[in-house]
N, C-alpha and C positions, 0 to 999 in steps of 0.2 A: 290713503292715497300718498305718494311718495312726491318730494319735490328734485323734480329735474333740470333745478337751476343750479345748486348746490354741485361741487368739485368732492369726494368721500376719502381721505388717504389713513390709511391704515397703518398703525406702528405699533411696535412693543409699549407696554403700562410702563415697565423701569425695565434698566440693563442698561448697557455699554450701548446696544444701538438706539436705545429709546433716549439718551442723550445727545447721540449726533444726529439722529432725527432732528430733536429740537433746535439745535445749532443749525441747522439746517436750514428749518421752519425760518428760524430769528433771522438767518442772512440774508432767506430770500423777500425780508419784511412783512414777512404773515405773524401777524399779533393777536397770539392764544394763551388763555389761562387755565392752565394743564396742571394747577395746585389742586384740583378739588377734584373727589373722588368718583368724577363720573367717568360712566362707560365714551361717551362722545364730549366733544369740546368745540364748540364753535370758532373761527376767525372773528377776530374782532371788526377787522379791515376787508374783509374779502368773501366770499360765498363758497366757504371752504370749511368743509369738518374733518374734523382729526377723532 
């Protein structure tokens, strides 16, 4: 079963955009730890995966 509470946004793993993504992420105050080698990353703050 899938939970349809959760917001899904999809980026590049690394590259030039997978960097302004996260700048991105950071500006808009969504706080994720995107150091560790999973396929998904939860928001720390919010009901949001990356």
């Amino acid at each position: 079963m899938t939970d349809n509470t959760r917001l899904r946004i999809a980026m590049q793993k690394s590259g030039r955009l997978s960097d302004d993504s996260r700048e991105l992420l950071a500006r808009c105050g969504i706080k994720i730890n995107l150091h560790t080698q999973r396929l998904i990353a939860m928001a720390e703050n919010m009901p949001i995966d990356i």
